[in-house]
MARKEKE-734865 format. One line per 10 residues: their letters; for each residue x, y, z of N, C-alpha, C, O. Coordinates in nm, 4 decimals, decimal comma, padded with zeros to 6 digits. Layout:
A = X:Y:Z:X:Y:Z:X:Y:Z:X:Y:Z; ...
END
This chain:
XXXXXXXXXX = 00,0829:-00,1193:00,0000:00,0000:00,0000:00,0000:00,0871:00,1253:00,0000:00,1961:00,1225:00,0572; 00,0414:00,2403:-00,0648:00,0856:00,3796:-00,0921:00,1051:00,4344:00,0331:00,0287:00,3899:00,1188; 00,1871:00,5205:00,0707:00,2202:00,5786:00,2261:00,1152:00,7327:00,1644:00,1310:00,7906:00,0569; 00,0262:00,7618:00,2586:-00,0307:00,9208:00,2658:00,0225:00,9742:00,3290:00,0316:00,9453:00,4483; 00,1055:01,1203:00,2488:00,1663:01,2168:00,3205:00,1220:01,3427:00,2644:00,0728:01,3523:00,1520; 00,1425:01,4512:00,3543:00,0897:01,5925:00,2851:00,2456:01,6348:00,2222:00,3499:01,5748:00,2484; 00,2352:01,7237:00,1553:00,2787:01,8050:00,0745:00,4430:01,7995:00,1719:00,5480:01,7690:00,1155; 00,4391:01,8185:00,2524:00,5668:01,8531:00,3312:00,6906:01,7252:00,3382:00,8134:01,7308:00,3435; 00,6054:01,6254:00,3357:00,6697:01,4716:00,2945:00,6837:01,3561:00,4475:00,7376:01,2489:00,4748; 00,6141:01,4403:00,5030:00,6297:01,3732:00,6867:00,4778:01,2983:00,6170:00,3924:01,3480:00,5435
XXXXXXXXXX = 00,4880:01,1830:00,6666:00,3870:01,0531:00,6618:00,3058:01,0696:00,7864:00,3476:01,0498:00,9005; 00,1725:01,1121:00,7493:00,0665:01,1242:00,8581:-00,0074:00,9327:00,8969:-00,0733:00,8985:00,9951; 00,0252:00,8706:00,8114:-00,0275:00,7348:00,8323:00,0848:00,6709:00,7991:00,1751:00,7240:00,7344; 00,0868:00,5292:00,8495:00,2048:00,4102:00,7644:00,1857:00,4093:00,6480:00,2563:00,4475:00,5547; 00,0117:00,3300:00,6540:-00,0614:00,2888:00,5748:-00,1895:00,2852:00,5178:-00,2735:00,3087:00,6047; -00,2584:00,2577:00,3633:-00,4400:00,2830:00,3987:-00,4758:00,2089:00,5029:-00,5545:00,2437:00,5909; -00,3991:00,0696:00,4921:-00,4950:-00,0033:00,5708:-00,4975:-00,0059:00,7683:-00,5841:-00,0454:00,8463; -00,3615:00,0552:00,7910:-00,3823:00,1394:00,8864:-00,4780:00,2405:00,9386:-00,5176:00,2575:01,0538; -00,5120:00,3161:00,8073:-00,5554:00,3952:00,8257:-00,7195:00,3684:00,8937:-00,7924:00,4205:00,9781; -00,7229:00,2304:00,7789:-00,8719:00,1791:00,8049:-00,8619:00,1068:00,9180:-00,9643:00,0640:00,9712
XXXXXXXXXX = -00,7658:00,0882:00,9590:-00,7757:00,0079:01,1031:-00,8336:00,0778:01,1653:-00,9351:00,0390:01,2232; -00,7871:00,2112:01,1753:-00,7767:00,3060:01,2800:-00,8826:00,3438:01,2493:-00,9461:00,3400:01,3547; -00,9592:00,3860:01,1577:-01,1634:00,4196:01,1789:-01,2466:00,3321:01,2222:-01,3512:00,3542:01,2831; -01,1955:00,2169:01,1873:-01,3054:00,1083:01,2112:-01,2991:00,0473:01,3879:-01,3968:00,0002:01,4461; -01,1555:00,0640:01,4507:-01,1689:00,0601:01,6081:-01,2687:00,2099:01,6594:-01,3637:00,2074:01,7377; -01,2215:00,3122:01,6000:-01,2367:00,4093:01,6457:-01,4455:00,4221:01,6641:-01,5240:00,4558:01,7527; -01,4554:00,3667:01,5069:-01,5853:00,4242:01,5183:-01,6565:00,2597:01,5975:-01,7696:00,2735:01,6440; -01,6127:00,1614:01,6064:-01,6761:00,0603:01,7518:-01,6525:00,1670:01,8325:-01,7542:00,2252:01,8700; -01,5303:00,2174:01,8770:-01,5815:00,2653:02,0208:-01,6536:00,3844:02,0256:-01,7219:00,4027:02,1263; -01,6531:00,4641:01,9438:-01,7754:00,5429:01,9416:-01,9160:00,5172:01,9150:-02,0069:00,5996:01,9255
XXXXXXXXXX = -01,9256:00,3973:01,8803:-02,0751:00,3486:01,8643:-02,1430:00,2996:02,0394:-02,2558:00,3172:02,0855; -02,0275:00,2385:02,0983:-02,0253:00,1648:02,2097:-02,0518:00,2013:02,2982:-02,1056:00,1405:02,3907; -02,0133:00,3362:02,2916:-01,9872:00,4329:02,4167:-02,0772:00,5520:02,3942:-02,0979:00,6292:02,4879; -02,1303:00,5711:02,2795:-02,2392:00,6827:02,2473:-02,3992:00,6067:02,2775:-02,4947:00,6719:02,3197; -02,4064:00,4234:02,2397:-02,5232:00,3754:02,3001:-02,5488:00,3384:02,4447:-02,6532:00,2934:02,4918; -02,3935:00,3752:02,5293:-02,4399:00,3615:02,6767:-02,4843:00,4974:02,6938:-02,5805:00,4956:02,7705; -02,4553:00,6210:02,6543:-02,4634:00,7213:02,6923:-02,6221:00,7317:02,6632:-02,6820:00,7554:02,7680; -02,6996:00,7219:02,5613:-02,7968:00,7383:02,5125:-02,8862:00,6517:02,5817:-03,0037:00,6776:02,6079; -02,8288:00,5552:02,6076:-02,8933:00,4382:02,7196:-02,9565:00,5531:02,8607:-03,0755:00,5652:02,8899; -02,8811:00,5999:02,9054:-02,8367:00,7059:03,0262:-02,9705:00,8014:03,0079:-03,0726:00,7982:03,0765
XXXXXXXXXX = -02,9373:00,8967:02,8833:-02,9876:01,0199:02,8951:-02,9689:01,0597:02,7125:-02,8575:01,0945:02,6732; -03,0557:01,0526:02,6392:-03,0923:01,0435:02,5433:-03,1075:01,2567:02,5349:-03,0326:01,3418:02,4870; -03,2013:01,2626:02,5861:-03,2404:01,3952:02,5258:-03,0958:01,4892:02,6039:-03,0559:01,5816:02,5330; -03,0498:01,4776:02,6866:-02,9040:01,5196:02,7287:-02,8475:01,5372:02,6383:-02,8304:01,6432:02,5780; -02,7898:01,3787:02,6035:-02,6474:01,4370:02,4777:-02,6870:01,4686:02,3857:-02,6015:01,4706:02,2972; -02,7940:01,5014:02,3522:-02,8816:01,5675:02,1999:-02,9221:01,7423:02,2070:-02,9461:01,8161:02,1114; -02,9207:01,7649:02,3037:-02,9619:01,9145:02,3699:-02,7797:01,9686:02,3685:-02,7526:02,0803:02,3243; -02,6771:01,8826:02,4170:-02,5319:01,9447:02,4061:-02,4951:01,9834:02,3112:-02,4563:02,1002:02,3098; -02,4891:01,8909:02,1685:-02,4366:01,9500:02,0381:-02,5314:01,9261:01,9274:-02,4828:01,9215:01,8145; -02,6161:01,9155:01,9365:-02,7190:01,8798:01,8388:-02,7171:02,0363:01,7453:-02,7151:02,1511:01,7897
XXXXXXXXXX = -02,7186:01,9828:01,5862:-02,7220:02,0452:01,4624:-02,8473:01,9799:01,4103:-02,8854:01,8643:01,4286; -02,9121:02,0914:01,3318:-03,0105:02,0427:01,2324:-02,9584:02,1137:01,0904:-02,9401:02,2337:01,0703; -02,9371:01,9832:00,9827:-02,8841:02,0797:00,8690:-03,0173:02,0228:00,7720:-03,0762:01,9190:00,8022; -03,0431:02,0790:00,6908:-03,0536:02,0639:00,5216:-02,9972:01,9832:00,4475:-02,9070:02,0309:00,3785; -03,0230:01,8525:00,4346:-02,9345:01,7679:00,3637:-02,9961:01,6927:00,2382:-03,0972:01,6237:00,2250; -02,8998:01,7313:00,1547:-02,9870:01,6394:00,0568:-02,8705:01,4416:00,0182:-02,7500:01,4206:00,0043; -02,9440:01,3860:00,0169:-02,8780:01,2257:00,0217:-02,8420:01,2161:-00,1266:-02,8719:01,2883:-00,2217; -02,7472:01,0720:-00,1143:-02,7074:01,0314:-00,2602:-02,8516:00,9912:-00,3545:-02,8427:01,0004:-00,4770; -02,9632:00,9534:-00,3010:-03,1136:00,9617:-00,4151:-03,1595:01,0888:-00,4205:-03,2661:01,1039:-00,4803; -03,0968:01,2040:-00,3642:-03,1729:01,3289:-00,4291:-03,2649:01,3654:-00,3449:-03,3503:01,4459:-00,3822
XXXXXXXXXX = -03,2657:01,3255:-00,2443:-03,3931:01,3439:-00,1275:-03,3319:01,4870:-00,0414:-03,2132:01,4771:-00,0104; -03,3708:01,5599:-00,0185:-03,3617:01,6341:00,0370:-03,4812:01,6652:00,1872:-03,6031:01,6820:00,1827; -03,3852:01,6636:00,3144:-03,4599:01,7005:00,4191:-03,3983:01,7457:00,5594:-03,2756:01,7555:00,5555; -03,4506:01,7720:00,6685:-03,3965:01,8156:00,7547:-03,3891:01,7044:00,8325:-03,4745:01,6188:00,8558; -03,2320:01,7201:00,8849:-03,2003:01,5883:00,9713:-03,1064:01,6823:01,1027:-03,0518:01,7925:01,1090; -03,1260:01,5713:01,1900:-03,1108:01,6699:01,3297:-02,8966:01,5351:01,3734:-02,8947:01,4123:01,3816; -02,8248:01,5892:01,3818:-02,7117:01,5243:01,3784:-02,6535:01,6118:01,5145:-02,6827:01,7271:01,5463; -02,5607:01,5158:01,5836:-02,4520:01,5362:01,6301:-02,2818:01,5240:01,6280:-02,1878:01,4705:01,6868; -02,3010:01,5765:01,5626:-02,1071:01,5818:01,5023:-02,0312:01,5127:01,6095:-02,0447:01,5056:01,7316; -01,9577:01,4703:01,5348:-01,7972:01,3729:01,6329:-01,7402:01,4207:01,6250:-01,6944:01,4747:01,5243
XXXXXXXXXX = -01,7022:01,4280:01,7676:-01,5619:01,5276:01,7692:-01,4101:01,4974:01,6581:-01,3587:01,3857:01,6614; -01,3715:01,5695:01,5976:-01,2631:01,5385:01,4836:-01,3565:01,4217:01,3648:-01,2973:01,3411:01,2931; -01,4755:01,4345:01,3670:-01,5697:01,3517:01,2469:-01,5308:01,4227:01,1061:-01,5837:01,3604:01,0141; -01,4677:01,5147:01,0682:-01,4761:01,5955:00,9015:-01,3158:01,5384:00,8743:-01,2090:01,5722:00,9252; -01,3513:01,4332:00,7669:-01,2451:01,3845:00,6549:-01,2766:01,3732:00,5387:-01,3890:01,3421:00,4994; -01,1319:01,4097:00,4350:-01,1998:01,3993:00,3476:-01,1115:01,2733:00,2599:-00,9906:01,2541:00,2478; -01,2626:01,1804:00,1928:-01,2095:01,0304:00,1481:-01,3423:01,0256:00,0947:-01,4172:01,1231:00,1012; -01,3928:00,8581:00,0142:-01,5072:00,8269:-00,0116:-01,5461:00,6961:00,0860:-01,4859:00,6357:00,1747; -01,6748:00,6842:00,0249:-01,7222:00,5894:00,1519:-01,7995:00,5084:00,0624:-01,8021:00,5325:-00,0583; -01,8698:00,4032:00,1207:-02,0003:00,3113:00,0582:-02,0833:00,4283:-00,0159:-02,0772:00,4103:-00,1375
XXXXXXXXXX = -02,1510:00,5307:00,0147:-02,2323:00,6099:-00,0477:-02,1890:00,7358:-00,1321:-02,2581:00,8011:-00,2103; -02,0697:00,7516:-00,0999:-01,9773:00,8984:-00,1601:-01,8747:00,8081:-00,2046:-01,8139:00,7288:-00,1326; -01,8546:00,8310:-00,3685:-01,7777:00,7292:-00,4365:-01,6767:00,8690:-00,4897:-01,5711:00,8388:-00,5453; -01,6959:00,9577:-00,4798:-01,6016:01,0725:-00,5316:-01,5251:01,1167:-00,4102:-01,5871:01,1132:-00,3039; -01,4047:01,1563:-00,4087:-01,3215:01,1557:-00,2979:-01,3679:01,3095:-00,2548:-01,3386:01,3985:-00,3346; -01,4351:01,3439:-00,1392:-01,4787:01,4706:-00,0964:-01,4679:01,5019:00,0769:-01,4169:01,4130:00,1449; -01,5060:01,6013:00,1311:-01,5314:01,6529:00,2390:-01,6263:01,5520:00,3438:-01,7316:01,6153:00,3526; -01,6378:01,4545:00,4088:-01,7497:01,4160:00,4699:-01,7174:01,4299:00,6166:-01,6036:01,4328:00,6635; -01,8429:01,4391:00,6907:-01,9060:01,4330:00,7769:-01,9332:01,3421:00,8994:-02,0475:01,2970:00,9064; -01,8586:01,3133:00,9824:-01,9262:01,1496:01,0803:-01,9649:01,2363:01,1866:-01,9013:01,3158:01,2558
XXXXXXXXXX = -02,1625:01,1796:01,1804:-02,1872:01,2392:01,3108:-02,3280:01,1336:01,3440:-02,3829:01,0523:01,2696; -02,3504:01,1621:01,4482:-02,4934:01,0640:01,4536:-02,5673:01,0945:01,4476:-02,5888:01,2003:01,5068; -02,6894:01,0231:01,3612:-02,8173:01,1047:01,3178:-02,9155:01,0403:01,4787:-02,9454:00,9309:01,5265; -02,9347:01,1808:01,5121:-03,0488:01,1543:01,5987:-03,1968:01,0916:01,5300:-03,2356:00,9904:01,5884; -03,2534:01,1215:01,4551:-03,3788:01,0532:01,4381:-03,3557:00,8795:01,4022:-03,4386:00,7963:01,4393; -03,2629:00,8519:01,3449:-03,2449:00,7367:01,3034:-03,1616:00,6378:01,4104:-03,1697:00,5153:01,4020; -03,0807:00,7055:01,5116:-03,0555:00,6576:01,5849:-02,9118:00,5230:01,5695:-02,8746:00,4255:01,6348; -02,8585:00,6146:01,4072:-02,7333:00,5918:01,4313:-02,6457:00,6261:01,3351:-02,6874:00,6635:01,2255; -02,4895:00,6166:01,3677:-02,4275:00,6880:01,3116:-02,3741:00,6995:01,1356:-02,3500:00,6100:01,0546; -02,3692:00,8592:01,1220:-02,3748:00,8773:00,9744:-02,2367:00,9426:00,8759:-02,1558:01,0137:00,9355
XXXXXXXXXX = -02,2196:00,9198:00,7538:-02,1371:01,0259:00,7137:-02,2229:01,0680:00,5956:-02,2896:01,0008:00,5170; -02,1935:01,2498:00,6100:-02,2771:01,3425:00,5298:-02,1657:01,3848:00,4368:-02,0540:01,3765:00,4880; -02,1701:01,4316:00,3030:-02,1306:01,4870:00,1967:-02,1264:01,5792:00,2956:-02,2105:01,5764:00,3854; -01,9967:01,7023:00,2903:-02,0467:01,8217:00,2975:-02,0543:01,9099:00,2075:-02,0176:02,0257:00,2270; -02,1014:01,8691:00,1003:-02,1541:01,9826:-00,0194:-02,2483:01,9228:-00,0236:-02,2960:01,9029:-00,1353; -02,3029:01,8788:00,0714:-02,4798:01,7850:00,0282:-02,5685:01,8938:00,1265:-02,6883:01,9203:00,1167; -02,4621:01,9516:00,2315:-02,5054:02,0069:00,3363:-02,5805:02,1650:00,2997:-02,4941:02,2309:00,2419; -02,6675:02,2200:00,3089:-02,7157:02,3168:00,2746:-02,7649:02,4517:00,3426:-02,7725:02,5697:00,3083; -02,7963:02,3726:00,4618:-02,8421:02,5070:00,5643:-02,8109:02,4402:00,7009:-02,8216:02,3176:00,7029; -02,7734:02,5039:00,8173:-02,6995:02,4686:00,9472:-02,7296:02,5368:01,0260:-02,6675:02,6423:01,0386
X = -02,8507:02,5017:01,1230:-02,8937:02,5900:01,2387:-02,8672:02,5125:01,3864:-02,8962:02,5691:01,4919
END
């Protein structure tokens, strides 16, 4: 595998698949530890950082979805649903009740 480095030539990762190591522990324990919390006190951690944006999805749907951003959640790569390498989003969708990554050029309005 290709080493990712920025411009300066210092290697921010070994490897991709490092790299993917390192989201896929990361986001278990953020799944793990965001459903005890929610277990706890649901309307709590939703009242702390809760965003409602304007989003429109990869079918063109456009609607308001109520999210809580992860802390350090904005990378930019593609995913299962974003096949163009862009800006996304990991945060958890409150209505659906679990966690998401948003385009952020899908993103439209942010209150």
């Amino acid at each position: 595998m290709a080493a990712i480095a920025p411009s300066s030539g210092v290697s921010i990762w070994k490897t991709l698949d490092d790299q993917k190591r390192l989201l896929d522990a990361t986001e278990q324990n953020l799944k793990r530890n965001l459903e005890e919390v929610l277990k706890d006190d649901d309307e709590a951690l939703s009242a702390v950082r809760q965003v409602s944006i304007t989003y429109t999805n990869y079918k063109g749907e456009t609607a308001e979805r109520k999210i809580i951003p992860h802390s350090g959640g904005l990378r930019f790569g593609t995913s299962k649903w974003h096949h163009e390498p862009q800006w996304l989003v990991f945060a958890y969708d409150v209505d659906k009740k679990a966690d998401r990554e948003f385009a952020l050029k899908d993103i439209k309005y942010i209150q």
